[in-house]
C-alpha positions in Angstrom: 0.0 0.0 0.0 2.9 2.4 1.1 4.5 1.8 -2.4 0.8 2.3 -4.6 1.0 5.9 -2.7 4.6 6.5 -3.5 4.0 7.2 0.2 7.0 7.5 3.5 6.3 5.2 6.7 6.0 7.6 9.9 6.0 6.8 13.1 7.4 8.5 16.7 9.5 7.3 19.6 7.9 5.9 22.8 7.0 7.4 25.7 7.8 4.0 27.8 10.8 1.9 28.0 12.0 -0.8 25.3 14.1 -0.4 21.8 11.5 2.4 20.2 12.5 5.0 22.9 15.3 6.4 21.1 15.6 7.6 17.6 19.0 5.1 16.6 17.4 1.9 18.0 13.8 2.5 16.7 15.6 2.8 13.5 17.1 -0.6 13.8 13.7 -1.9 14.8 12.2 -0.8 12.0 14.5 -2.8 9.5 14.5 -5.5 11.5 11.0 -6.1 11.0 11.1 -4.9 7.0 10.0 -2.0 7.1 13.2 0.2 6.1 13.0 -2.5 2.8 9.8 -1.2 1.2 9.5 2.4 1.8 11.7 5.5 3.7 10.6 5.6 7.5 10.7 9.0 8.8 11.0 8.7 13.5 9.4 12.1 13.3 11.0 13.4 16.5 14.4 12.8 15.5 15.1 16.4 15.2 12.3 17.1 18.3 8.9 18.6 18.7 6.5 21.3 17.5 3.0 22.5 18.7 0.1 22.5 16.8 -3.3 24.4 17.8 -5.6 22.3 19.3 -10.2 23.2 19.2 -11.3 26.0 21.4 -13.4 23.6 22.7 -10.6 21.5 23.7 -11.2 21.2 27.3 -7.5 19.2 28.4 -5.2 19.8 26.4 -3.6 23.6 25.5 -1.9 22.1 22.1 -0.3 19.0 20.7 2.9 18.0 20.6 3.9 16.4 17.4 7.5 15.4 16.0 8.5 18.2 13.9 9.2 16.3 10.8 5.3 15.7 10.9 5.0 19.7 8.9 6.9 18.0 5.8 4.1 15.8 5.0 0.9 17.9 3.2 -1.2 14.6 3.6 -1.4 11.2 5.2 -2.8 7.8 4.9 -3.7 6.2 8.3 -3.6 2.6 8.2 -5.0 1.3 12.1 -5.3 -2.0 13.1 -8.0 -2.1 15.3 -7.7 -3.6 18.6 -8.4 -3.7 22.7 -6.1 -1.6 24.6 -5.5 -1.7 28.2 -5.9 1.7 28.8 -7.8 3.0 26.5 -10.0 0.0 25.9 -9.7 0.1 22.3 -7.4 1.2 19.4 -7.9 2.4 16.3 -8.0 5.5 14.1 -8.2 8.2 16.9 -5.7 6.7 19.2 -3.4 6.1 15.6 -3.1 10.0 15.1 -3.1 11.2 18.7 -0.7 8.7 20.7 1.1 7.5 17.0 1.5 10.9 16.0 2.6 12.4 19.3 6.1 12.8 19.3 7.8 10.9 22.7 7.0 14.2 24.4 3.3 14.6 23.5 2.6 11.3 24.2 3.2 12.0 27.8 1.5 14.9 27.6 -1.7 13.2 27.0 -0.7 10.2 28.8 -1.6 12.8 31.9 -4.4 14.3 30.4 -3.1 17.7 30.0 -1.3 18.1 33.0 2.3 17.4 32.5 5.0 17.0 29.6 7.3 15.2 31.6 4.7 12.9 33.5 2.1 10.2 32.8 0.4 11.2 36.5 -1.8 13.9 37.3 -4.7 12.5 35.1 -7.6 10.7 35.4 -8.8 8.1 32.9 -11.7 10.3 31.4 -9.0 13.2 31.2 -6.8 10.7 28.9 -9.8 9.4 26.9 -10.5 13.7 26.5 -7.2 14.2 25.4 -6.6 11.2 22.6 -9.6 13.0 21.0 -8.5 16.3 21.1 -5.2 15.6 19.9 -6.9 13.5 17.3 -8.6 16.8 16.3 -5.6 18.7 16.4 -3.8 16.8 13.8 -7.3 16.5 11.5 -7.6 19.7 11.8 -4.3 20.7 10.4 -3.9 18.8 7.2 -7.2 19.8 6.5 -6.3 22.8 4.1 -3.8 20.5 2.7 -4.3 17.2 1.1 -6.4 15.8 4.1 -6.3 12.5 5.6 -7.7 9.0 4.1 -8.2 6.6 7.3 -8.1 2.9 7.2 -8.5 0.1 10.3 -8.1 -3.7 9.7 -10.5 -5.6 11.6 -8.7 -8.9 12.0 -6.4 -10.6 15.0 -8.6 -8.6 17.5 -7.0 -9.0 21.0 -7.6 -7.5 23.8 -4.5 -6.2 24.1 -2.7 -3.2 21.8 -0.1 -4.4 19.2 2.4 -2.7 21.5 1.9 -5.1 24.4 4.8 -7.4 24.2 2.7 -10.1 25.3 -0.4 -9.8 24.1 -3.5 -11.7 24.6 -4.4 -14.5 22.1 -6.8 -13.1 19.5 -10.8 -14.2 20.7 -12.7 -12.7 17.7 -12.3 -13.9 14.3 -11.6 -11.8 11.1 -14.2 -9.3 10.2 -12.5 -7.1 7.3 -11.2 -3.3 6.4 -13.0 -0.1 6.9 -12.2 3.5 5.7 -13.6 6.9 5.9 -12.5 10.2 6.0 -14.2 10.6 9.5 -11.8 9.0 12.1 -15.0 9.5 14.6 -17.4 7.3 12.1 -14.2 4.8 11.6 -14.1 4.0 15.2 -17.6 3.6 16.0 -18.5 1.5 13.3 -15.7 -0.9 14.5 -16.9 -0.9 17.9 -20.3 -1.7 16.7 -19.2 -4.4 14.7 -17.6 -5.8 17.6 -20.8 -5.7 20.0 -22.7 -6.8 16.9 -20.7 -9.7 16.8 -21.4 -12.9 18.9 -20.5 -12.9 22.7 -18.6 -15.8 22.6 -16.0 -14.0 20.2 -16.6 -10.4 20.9 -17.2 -11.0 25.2 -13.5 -10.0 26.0 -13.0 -7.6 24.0 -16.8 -5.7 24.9 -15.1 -5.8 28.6 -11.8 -4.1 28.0 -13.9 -1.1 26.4 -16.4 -1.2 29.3 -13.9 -1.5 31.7 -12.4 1.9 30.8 -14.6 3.6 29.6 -13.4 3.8 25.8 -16.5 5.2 24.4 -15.9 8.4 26.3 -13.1 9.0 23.7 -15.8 9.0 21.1 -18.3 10.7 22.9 -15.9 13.6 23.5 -14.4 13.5 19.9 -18.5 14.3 18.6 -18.6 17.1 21.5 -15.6 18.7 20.5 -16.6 18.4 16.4 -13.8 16.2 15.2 -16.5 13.9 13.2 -20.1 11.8 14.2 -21.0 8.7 15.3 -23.2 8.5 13.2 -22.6 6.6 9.6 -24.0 5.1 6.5 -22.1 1.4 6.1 -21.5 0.9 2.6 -20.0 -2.9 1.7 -17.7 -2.3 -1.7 -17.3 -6.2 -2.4 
């Protein structure tokens, strides 16, 4: 897909320990697993961060931190692989450009929901469900007078547990397939109704992790705030 877009593979270092906390070893993670192969990978806080506005009717967060190398790119094409997440019960296309475009530093920032830079405490959960969506808006909000953003989340291998869990949870709930708007806020929804659409036996695990923290408040607060709806039109393509 990166090739068919003639497109450059972003990502930004970690705001926890392990080998994508620095620039040089994230590098060397990233060929390790192919990446470096098929495409140029840009760590977009190699050369630090910027700030970029966030909504006036952001109610955490007083800007986003993003790697600077994030203002060479007029567009972007965010492939998510949607997933449970133990803290913020689910991943997908919000949490890809809030927490995946955060450089290190903005991570943390709304890790603590607003409250610190240098500090995952100080937050509570609702606060850090608040603040993935309005750093989601943020970045939508800023390539919008460009070329805009295409999003994309892959519904298959769903665990309850993110893809950056280093021991994840065996997957429960079988394949579904790939959905793509422009609205992150539609995307995300429409996954999560798919999964409580889908029978308990496969989906029960997965239903409890987003209970269990309250996930939908990140999509509730993404609607307040204006980033996109809930609501959607379901169009199969096959």
């Amino acid at each position: 897909m990166v090739q068919s877009v003639n497109g450059t593979i972003v990502e930004c270092n970690t705001a926890y320990g392990g080998s994508r906390t620095e620039t040089a070893l994230h590098k060397q993670v990233a060929q390790d697993h192919g990446f470096t192969a098929i495409a140029d990978v840009d760590i977009m806080d190699e050369n630090g961060s910027i700030q970029i506005p966030v909504s006036d009717k952001a109610e955490n967060l007083k800007y986003d931190i993003v790697g600077k190398n994030y203002e060479n790119y007029d567009s972007m094409l965010v492939l998510s692989h949607f997933k449970g997440h133990a803290m913020g019960g689910f991943g997908g296309a919000i949490k890809n450009i809030s927490i995946g475009i955060g450089s290190s530093q903005g991570k943390t920032y709304i890790h603590s929901g607003g409250h610190s830079e240098t500090s995952w405490d100080g937050g509570t959960q609702d606060e850090f469900l608040e603040s993935m969506a309005e750093a989601a808006q943020a970045v939508h909000n800023n390539k919008q007078n460009d070329g805009g953003i295409v999003y994309i989340s892959v519904m298959n291998h769903l665990s309850v547990d993110c893809d950056c869990d280093g021991n994840p949870a065996e997957p429960e709930m079988n394949d579904v397939g790939i959905l793509a708007s422009y609205d992150p806020v539609a995307l995300d929804q429409a996954c999560v109704d798919i999964v409580y659409n889908t029978d308990k036996s496969e989906s029960g695990a997965l239903i409890e992790r987003i209970e269990s923290r309250n996930g939908i408040h990140t999509l509730e607060h993404a609607e307040k705030i204006g980033l996109g709806s809930r609501k959607y039109n379901l169009v199969n393509i096959d």
